[in-house]
C-alpha positions as CSV (number, residue, x, y, z in Angstrom):
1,X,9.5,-14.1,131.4
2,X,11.9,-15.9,129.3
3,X,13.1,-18.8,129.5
4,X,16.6,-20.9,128.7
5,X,14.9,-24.4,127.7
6,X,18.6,-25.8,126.0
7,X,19.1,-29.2,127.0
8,X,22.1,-29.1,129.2
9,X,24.3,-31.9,128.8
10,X,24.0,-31.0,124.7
11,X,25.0,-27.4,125.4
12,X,27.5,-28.2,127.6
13,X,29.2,-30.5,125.1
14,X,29.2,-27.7,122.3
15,X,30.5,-25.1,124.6
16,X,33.1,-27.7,126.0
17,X,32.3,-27.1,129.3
18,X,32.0,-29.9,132.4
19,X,28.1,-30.9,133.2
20,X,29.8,-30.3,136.8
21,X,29.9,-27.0,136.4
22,X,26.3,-27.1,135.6
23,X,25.4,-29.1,138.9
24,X,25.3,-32.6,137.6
25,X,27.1,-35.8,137.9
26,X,30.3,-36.3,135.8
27,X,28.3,-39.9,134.6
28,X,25.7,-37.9,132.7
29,X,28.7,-37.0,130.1
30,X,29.9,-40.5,129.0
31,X,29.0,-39.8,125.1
32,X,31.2,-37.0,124.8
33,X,30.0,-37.0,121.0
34,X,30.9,-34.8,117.6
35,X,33.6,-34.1,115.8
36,X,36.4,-31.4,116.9
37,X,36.2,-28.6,114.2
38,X,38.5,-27.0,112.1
39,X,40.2,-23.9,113.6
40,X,37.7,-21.3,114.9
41,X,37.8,-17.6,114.1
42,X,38.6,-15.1,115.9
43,X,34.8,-14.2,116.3
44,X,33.7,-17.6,117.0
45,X,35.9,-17.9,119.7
46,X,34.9,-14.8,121.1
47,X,31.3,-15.7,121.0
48,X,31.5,-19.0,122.3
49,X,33.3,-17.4,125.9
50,X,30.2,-14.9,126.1
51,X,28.0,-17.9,125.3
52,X,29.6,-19.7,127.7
53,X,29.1,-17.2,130.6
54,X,25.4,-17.1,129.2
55,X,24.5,-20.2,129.8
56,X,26.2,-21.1,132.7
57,X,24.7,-18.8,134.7
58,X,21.1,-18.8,132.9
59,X,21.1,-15.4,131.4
60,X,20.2,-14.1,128.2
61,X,21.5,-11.4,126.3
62,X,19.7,-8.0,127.0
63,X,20.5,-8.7,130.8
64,X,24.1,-9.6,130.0
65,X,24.5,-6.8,127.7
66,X,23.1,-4.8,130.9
67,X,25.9,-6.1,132.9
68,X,28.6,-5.4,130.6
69,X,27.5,-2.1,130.2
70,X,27.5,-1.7,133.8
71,X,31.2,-3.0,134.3
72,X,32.1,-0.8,131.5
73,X,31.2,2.4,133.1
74,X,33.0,1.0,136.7
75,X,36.9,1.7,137.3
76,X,38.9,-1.2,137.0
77,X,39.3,-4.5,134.8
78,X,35.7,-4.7,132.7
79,X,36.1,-8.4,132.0
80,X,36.5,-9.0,136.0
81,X,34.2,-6.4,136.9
82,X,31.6,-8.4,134.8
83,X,31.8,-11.7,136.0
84,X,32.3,-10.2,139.7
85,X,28.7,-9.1,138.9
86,X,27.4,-12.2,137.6
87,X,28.5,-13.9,140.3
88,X,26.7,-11.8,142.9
89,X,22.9,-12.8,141.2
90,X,21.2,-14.1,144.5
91,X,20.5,-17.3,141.8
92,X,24.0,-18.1,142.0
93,X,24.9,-17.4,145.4
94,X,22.1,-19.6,146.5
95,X,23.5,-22.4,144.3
96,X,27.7,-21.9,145.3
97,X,26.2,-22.2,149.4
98,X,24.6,-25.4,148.5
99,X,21.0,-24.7,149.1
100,X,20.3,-25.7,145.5
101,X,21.8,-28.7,143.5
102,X,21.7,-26.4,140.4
103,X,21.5,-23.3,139.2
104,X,18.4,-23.4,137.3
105,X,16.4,-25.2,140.8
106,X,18.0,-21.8,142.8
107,X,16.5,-19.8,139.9
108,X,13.5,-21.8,140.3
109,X,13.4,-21.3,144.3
110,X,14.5,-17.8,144.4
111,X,11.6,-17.3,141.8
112,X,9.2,-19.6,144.4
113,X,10.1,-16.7,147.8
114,X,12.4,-19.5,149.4
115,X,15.0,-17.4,150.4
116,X,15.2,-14.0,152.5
117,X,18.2,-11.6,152.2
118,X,18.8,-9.6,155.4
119,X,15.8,-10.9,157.2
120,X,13.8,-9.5,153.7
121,X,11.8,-12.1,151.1
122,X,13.5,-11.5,147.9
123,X,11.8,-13.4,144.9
124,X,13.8,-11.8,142.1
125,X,16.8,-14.4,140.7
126,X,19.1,-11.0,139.5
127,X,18.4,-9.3,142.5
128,X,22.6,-8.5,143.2
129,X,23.8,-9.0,147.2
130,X,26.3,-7.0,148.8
131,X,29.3,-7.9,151.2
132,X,28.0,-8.1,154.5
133,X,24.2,-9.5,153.5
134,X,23.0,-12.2,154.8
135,X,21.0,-15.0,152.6
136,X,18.9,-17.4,154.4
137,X,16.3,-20.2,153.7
138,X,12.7,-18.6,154.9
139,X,11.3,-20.0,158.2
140,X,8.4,-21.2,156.3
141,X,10.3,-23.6,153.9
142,X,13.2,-24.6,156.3
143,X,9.8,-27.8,157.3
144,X,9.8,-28.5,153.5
145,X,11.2,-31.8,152.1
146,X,13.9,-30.2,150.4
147,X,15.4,-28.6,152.7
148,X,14.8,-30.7,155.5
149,X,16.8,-33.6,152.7
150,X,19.6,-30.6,152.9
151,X,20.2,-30.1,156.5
152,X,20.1,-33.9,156.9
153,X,22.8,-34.3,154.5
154,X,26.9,-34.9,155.2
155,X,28.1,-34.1,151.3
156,X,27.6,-30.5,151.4
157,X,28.9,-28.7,148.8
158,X,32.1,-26.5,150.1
159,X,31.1,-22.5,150.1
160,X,33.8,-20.5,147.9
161,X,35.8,-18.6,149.9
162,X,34.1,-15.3,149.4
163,X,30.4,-16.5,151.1
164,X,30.7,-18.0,154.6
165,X,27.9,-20.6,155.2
166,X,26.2,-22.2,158.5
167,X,25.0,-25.3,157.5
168,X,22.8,-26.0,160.8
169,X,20.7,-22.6,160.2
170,X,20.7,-22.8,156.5
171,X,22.5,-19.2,156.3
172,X,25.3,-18.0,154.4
173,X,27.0,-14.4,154.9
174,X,28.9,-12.0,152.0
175,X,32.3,-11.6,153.1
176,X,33.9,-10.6,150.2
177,X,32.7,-9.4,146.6
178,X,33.9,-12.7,144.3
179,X,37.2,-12.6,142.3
180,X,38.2,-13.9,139.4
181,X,39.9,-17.1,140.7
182,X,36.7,-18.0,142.8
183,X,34.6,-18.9,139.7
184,X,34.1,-22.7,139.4
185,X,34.5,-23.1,135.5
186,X,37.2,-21.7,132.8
187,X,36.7,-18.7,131.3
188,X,38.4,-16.4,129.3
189,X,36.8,-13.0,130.0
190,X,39.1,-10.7,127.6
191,X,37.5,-11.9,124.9
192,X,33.9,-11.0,126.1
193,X,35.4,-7.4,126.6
194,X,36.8,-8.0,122.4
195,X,33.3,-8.9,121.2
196,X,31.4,-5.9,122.8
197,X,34.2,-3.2,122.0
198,X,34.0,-3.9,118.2
């Protein structure tokens, strides 16, 4: 399997994107670093939103490609359709309910069998949920360190609007498929549609 070994905070800061998006502290970004550049073109700016996307949410491109393509051939607004998508990978709805401090450890756990999905082990990070599934930490793991450390914890992360969580039972219910305006980081999804319709 492939993997996305970019250091973060580096990536981040060419992409211009906020390590908090990423999961970690706003202290790890105190050398902002480089040089602005001259004017981008058009291309380079279309490229850097799809990168963007990429690497927030630990993908790489045959599997994006796969959800644009995917979006493309669904009724509606493609750009939308494709991060609505995205943002349904069990990797990522395991990080916005807070069972993961990052999106690569929810990879990492969802990879591991840590998490069931309608009373179902599900070990695949891209597998896509549904409104009305439930995602819940396995019985098994729930006596593990880490998520003992979890349900012990008072900061815990706020669920978007569209997942409803239960913090004492480690669960978190679909109640919505994810819109635009849920996503936690800027992003300008026209000009993914641009770069793929040339």
């Amino acid at each position: 399997m492939a993997k996305n070994m970019q250091p973060v905070l580096k990536r981040c800061r060419t992409l211009g994107i906020s390590p908090t998006v990423m999961g970690y502290s706003k202290e790890s970004n105190r050398n902002p670093g480089g040089q602005s550049r001259k004017k981008s073109s058009e291309y380079a700016t279309q490229l850097t939103e799809k990168q963007k996307v990429k690497f927030v949410y630990g993908i790489l491109e045959k599997q994006f490609r796969m959800y644009y393509d995917k979006a493309a051939r669904m009724q509606g607004n493609t750009g939308e359709i494709l991060l609505s998508l995205i943002e349904r990978r069990l990797d990522n709805v395991v990080y916005r309910l807070g069972f993961a401090s990052t999106r690569r450890e929810a990879r990492q756990l969802v990879n591991h069998g840590h998490y069931t999905v309608n009373g179902k082990k599900v070990n695949i990070p891209s597998y896509l949920v549904k409104v009305g599934d439930v995602i819940a930490v396995c019985e098994k793991s729930r006596s593990s360190v880490k998520f003992k450390k979890l349900l012990e914890e008072d900061t815990f992360r706020a669920a978007p609007k569209w997942l409803d969580k239960n913090k004492d039972t480690l669960e978190g219910k679909v109640i919505a498929v994810p819109q635009k305006e849920d996503i936690d980081f800027e992003i300008t999804e026209s000009l993914i549609v641009e770069l793929y319709s040339k």
